[in-house]
C-alpha positions in Angstrom: 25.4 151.8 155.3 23.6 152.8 158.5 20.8 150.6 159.7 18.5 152.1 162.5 15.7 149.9 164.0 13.1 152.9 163.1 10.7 152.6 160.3 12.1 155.3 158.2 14.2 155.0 154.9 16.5 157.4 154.4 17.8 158.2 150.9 20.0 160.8 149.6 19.4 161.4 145.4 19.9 163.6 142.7 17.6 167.1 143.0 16.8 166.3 139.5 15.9 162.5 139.8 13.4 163.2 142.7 11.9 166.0 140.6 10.8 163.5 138.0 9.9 161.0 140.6 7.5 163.0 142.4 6.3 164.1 138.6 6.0 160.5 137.6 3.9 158.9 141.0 1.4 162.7 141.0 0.4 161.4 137.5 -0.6 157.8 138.4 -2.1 159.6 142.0 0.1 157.2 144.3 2.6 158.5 147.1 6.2 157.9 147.3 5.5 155.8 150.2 3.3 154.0 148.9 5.3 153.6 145.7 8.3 152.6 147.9 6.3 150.2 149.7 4.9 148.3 147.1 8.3 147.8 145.0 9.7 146.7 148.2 7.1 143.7 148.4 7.6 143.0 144.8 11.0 142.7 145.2 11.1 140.6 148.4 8.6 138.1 147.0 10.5 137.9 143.9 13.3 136.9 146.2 11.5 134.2 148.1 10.0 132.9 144.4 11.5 133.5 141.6 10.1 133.6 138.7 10.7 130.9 136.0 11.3 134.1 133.4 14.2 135.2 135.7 15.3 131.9 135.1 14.9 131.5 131.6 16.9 135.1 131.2 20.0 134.2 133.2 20.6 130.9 131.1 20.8 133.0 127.9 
């Protein structure tokens, strides 16, 4: 996968997935970017503290 130095993320998806998307973030008033954005710092502070449900799920 192709990793420029720019700010942009690049994403090729299904026509019908994106539809929905864009559906889904115009009823809760938020931007893909925004959307994007915030799920990216969800994910990367859930990587650097885990939480001890994550835990609790992978020993069963």
């Amino acid at each position: 996968m192709a990793r420029g130095k720019s700010g942009r993320v690049v994403l090729e998806i299904d026509p019908e997935l994106k539809c929905k998307l864009y559906h889904a973030l115009e009823s809760k008033q938020q931007t893909m970017k925004d959307w994007f954005v915030g799920e990216a710092e969800a994910l990367i502070d859930n990587h650097k503290h885990p939480s001890l449900f994550d835990v609790q799920d992978k020993l069963e």
